[in-house]
N, C-alpha and C positions, 0 to 999 in steps of 0.2 A: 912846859913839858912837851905840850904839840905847839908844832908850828903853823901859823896862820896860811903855811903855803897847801901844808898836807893835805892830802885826798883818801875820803875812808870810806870804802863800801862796808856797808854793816846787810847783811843778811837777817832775816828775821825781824823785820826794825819795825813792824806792824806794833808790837804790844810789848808787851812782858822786858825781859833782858834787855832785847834787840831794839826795841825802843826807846828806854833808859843810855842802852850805850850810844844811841844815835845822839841825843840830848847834850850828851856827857862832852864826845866830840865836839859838839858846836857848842857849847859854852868855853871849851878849849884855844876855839881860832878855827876849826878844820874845816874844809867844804865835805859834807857829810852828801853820800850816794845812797838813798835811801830803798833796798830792798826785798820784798814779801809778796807770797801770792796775794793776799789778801789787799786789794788794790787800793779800797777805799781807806783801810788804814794805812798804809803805806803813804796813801797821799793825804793825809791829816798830820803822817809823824813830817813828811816831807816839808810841807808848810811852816809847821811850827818851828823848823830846825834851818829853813831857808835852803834847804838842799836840792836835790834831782832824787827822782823818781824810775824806779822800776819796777812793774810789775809781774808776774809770773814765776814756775816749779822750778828752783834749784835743784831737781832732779834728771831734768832736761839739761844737758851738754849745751846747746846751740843756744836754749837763754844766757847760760853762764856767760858764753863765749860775747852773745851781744851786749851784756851790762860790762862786762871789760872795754869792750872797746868802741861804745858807744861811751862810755866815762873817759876812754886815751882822746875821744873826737872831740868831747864838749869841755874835760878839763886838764886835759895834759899831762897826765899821768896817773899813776894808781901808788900811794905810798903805804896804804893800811888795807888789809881784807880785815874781816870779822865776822866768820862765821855763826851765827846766833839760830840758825833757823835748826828749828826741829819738831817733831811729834815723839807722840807716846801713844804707847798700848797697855793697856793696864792688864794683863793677863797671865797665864803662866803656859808653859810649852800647849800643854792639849786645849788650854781656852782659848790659843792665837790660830787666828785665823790667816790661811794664805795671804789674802790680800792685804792684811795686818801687817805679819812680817815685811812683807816685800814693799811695803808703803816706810815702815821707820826704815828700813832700812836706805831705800829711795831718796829720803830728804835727808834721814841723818848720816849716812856715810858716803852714799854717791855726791850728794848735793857741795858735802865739802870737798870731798876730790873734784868734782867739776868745777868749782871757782875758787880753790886752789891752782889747778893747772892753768886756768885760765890768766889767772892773776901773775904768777909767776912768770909768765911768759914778758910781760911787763916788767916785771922787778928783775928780772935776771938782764934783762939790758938796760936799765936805771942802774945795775949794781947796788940797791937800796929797796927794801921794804921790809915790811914785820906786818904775818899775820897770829889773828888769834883765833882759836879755836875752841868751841864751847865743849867743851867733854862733859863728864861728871862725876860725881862722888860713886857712883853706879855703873861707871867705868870701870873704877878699880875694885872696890869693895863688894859689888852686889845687890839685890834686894830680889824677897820675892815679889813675884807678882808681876814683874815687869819684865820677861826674860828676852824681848828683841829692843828693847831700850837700851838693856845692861848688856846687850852683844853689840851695838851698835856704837856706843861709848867708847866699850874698849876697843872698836876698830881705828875711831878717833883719837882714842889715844896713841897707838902706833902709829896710825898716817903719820901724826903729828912729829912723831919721835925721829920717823923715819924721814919726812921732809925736810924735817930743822937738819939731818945730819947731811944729806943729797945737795942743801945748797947753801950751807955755811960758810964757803968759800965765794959766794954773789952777794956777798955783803946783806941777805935775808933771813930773818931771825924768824921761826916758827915756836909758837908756846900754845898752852893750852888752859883754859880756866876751869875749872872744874867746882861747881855749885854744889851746894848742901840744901838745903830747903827754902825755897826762896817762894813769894807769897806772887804766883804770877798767873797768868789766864792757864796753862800749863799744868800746875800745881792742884788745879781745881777741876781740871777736865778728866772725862770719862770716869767719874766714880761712878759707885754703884749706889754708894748711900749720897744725900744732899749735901751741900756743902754747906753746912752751920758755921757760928762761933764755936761751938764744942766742939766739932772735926778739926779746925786748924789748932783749937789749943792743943789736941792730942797729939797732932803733926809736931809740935813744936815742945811739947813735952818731949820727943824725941831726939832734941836737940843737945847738946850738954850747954852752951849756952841760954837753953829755955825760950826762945823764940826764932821766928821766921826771921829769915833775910829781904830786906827790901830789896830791890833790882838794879836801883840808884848803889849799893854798897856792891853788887857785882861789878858793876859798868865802869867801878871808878879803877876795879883790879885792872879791867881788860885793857882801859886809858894807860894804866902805868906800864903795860907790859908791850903797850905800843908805842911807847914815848925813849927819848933818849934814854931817859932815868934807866933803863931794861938794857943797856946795849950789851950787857955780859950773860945776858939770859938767855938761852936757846934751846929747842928739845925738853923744854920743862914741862911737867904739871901743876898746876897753881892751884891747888884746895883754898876755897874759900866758903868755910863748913861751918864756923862755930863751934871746932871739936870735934864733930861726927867720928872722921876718920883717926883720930889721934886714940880711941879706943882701939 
């Protein structure tokens, strides 16, 4: 499905999704461009996956701009982006705080518009790439408690909507995956209460499937929606929930 020539920057590729999908790729064939602020995991998933390394904020323009084309100097092109990077606030309009807001929103909507643009600049004169982008089931649907998460999603979903239409004709196909509960560093940060076995069974009692998603069953969506197999797919959302949203 991938070919051994392709080139995939995975954002986020430190832990959780983003390092599942790094994985994914390179048991595929791909030279996988590994990433995340977080340096030292970045250069652990690196290693493991035999790929390059980047570290620093996808919220920063000028990072974006050098992991593109320091990946056009050292491998020749750029065939796959895969936006995976994000944060969470666990709060609701009056418990978020300034620097709250304007942090998710930082990594999760600028961070993809900045290597987005970046990337594209590459792919529109290959005539070929396919990015993916991590939305969420809380993009579309909601939830309380999280309310610049579930605003930051949905702007991701638009980007998404609205890139895949802008460059459909450069031969670049833009989709979007969108998670249901998945068991990842993410999923367990900023509670309020600990994070037991009895917390996640309740998270996953909410599932209609009855449990968590491992990261390994997202990373294998993001894989097929960057592979040939996808070539009719563009401007999509891709729930990959367990049911959540089919309620």
């Amino acid at each position: 499905m991938i070919s051994v020539s392709r080139v995939v920057i995975v954002t986020g590729a430190a832990s959780g999704m983003g390092a599942a999908t790094a994985r994914e790729f390179a048991r595929a064939g791909a030279a996988v461009v590994v990433v995340d602020a977080n340096a030292a995991g970045a250069a652990r998933v690196a290693e493991e996956v035999r790929g390059h390394v980047h570290a620093g904020d996808v919220s920063d323009p000028s990072f974006c701009e050098a992991v593109v084309t320091k990946t056009m100097a050292g491998l020749g092109r750029v065939d796959v982006l895969v936006n995976a990077a994000g944060v969470i606030a666990r709060a609701d309009a009056l418990g978020t705080t300034d620097a709250q807001w304007q942090r998710v929103m930082n990594v999760n909507v600028n961070g993809v518009f900045f290597m987005c643009r970046a990337a594209l600049k590459e792919m529109k004169r290959q005539r070929s790439g396919a990015i993916v982008n991590f939305g969420s089931i809380w993009g579309e649907v909601g939830s309380a408690g999280v309310v610049a998460y579930c605003a930051s999603k949905g702007a991701v979903h638009n980007m998404t909507r609205a890139m895949a239409l802008d460059h459909v004709k450069d031969g670049i196909r833009v989709n979007a995956v969108c998670p249901g509960e998945v068991n990842t560093p993410m999923l367990q940060s900023e509670r309020k209460e600990p994070v037991t076995p009895e917390l996640l069974r309740r998270l996953a009692d909410t599932v209609p499937m009855g449990r968590l998603a491992d990261p390994e069953e997202i990373a294998r969506v993001v894989v097929f929606l960057a592979s040939d197999a996808a070539s009719y797919i563009t401007g999509t959302m891709v729930n990959v929930d367990a049911g959540y949203t089919a309620r």
